[in-house]
N, C-alpha and C positions, 0 to 999 in steps of 0.2 A: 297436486302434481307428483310431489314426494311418494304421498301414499299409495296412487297409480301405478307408480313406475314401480316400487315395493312389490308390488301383488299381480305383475304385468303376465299374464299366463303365458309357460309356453311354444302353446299353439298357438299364437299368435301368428305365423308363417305361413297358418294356413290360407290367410289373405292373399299370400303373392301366389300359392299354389290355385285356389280358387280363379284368382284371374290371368294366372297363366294359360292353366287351360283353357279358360273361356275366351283367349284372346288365341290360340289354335286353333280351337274350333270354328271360331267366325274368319280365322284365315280356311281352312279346310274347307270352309263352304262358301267361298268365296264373299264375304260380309265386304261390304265397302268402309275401309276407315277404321274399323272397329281393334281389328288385330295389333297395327300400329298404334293407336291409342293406347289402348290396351298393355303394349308395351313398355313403354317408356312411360306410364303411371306405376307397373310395376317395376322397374327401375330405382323408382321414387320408391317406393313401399318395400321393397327388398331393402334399400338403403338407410331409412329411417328405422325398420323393426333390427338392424344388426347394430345401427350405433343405438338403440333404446338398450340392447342385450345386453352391449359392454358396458355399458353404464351402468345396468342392474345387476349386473357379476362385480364391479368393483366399488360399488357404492354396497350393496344387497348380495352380499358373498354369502349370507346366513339364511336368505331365503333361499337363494340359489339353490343350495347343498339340501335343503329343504325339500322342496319342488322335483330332487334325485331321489329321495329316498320315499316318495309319495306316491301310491298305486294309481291313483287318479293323475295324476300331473307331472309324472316324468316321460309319461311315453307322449306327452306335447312335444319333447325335446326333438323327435323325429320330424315334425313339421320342417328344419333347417337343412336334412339332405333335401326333403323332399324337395319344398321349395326352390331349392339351389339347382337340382336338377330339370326340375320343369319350367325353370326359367333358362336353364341352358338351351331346353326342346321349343323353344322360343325365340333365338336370338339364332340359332341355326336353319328354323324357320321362316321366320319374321324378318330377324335383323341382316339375314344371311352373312355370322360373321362365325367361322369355326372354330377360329381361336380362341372367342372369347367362349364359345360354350364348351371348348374342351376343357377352360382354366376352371370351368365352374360346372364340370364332369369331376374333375379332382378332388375342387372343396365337397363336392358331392359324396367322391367314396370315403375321403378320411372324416367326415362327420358323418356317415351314415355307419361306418366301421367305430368310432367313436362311442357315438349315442349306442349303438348295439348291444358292445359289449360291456361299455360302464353300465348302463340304465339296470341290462340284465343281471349283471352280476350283483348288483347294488339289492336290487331287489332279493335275490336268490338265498343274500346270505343275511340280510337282516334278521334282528332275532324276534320281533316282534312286528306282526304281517294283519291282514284284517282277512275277512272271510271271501269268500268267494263274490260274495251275492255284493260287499260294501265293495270288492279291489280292482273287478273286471266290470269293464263296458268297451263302447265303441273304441274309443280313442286308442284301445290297442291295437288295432288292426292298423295306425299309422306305421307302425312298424313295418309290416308287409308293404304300406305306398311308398315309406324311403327305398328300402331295398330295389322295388318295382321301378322307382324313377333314376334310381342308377342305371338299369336294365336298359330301357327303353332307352336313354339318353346315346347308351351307351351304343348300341345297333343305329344311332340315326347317327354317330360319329366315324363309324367304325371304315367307313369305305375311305376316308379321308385318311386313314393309316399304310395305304400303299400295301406292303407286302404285310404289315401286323394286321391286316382286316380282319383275319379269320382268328386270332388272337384273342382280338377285344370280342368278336361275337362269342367263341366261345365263354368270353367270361361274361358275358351278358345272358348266354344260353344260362349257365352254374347259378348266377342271380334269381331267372329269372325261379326256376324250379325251386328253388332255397325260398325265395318270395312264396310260392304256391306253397309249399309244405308248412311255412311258419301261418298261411291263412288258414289252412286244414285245423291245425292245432289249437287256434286263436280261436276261430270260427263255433270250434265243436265245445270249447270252454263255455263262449259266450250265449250258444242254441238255449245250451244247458243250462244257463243261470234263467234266461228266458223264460223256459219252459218248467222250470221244478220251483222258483222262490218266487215269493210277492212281487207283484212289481208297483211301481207310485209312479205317479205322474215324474215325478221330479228324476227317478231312476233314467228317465227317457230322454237323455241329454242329448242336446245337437250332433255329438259324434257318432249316433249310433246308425246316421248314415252314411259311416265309412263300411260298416259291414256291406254295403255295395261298393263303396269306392274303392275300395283295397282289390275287390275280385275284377271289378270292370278297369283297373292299371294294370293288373293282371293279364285281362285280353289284349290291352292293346301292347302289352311288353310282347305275347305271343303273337300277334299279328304283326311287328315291327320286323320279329324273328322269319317269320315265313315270309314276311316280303324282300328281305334281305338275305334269307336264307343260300342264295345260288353264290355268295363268296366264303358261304363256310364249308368243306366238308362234310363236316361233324352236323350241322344245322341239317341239311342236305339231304343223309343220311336219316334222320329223324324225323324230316317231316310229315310223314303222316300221325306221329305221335304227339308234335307239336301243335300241327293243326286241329288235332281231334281234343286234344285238352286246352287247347283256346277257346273252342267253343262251346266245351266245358264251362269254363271260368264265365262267358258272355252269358251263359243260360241260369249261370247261379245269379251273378248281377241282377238280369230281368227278372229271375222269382222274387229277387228281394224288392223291386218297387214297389207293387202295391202292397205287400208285408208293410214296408214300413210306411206310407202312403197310412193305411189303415190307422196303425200305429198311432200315426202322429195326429188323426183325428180323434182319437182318443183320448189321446193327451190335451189336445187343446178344446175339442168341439164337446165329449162327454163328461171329461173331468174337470175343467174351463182352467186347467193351467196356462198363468198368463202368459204373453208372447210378448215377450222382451228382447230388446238388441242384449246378445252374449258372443264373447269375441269366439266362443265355439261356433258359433251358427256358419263361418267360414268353412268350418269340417264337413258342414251341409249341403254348402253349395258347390264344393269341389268334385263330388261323387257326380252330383248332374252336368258340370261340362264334361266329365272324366266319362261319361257312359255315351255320352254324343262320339265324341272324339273315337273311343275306343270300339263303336256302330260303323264309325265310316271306316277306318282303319280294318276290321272282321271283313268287311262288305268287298276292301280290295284282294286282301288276302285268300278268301274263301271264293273269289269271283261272284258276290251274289247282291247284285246289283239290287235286288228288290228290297234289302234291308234300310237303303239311302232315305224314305220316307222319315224313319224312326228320326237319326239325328236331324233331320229337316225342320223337325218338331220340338224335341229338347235343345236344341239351342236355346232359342227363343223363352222355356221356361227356365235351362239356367241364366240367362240373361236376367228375366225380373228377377230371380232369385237375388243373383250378385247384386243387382241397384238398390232392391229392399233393403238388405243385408248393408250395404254401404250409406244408405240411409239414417240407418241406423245405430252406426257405426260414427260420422258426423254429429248428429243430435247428440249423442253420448259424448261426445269430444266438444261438444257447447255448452253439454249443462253443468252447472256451476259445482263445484264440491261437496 
């Protein structure tokens, strides 16, 4: 248990972010039961991974600092706005309770402001750094989902501010665009290692299906924008730039499924890398509610009703996704030391 808790990744957060969404998305498409469940299990699991944290920061202060200064393992840290925030896009949905997702909009920005600028600077100035090909993969582009899940949370809050409406949009607008530029950047880092170095099965880690999830948060922070757009000026003014690079970001998402789809039979079906519960595989299954979600949301935005087949369809394989994944998540939580 000691040991566990020591080595506890983390993205671990990525759990509540995984079945936040997917508990959105079965409310979005009208799922009976599922949303509500869904909820208040995350509840439970947002509650458990933040008392495991404080525990691990004040038992395990030396992995901690660890885990900051680690190219693989500090940008897990963002999983905590994330989470924080898509559980707020939950409880404003779901729970219909505004207060409580505006208190946990907040924990959202000062830990995503937090993790931002410690992780980065941390990294920036260390003096001893690994190569390109050993320090970048998926799990960076969580960076871009904190940010994105501020955004978004933040435009589904924002009408409830009275006269600050057009306030918080705008700072949801500055989010969301700061989100897209830090994916450009990330994105064109990570093409790159792709395409110029070796790659191994084991390179091919569960996170490197956020390289969809980061751009498909992305559409729906811009689709959140353009559907709420008529209380901002500024929004207002912009929208057809808004809209035109939403569906941008929707059409990079759909290039990357069967990319990574492909991908990841290669990893497992040609190279026969075993397929094992890892608490990344959550980074996995977030991107596929996150493309549902962010389908329906494109479809009201853009008025184009014909798109509602797609999420009608990914629901249902993030769903097995999540129960595999929790499956397996269980048995690993059974089997003995």
């Amino acid at each position: 248990m000691n040991r566990g808790l020591a080595s506890m990744h983390p993205a671990y957060f990525a759990l509540v972010m995984a079945t936040g969404i997917l508990s959105i998305a079965c409310q979005l498409l009208a799922v009976p039961f599922l949303p509500t469940v869904l909820l208040w299990a995350n509840v439970a699991f947002f509650g458990a991974l933040a008392g495991l944290s404080i525990v691990r920061a004040a038992r395990y202060g030396d992995r901690v600092r660890a885990d900051l200064h680690d190219h693989a393992r500090s940008v897990g840290f963002f999983t905590i706005p994330a989470a924080t925030c898509v559980m707020g896009s939950q409880w404003i949905m779901i729970g219909d309770s505004w207060h409580v997702a505006v208190a946990l909009w907040a924990v959202g920005i000062v830990t995503w402001a937090a993790a931002t600028y410690v992780i980065f600077a941390v990294l920036t100035v260390k003096p001893q750094k690994p190569s390109l090909a050993d320090g970048i993969n998926g799990g960076w582009l969580v960076s871009v989902v904190a940010a994105q899940s501020v955004s978004v949370l933040g435009t589904q809050l924002a009408s409830g501010f009275g006269d600050g409406a057009a306030g918080v949009l705008f700072g949801s607008l500055a989010m969301w665009l700061g989100g897209g530029m830090l994916y450009i950047w990330i994105i064109a880092l990570i093409f790159y290692r792709y395409t110029f170095f070796v790659m191994q099965p084991s390179d091919l880690a569960p996170p490197y299906w956020v390289n969809m999830g980061a751009v498909a948060i992305s559409t729906l922070a811009g689709a959140m924008l353009v559907i709420a757009g008529r209380e901002s000026p500024v929004v207002r003014d912009l929208l057809p730039f808004v809209k035109g690079l939403t569906l941008m970001f929707w059409a990079t998402a759909t290039w990357w499924i069967p990319m990574l789809a492909i991908l990841g039979l290669w990893r497992h079906v040609y190279r026969r890398f075993p397929l094992r519960y890892d608490p990344l595989y959550w980074g996995a299954v977030f991107p596929l509610g996150m493309y549902t979600v962010c389908t329906i949301r494109l479809s009201q935005a853009l008025d184009v009703p014909y798109l509602m087949p797609v999420p009608r369809v990914f629901v249902w394989i993030a769903l097995a996704a999540w129960a595999t994944t929790f499956v397996g998540l269980v048995r690993s939580l059974a089997r003995p030391a």
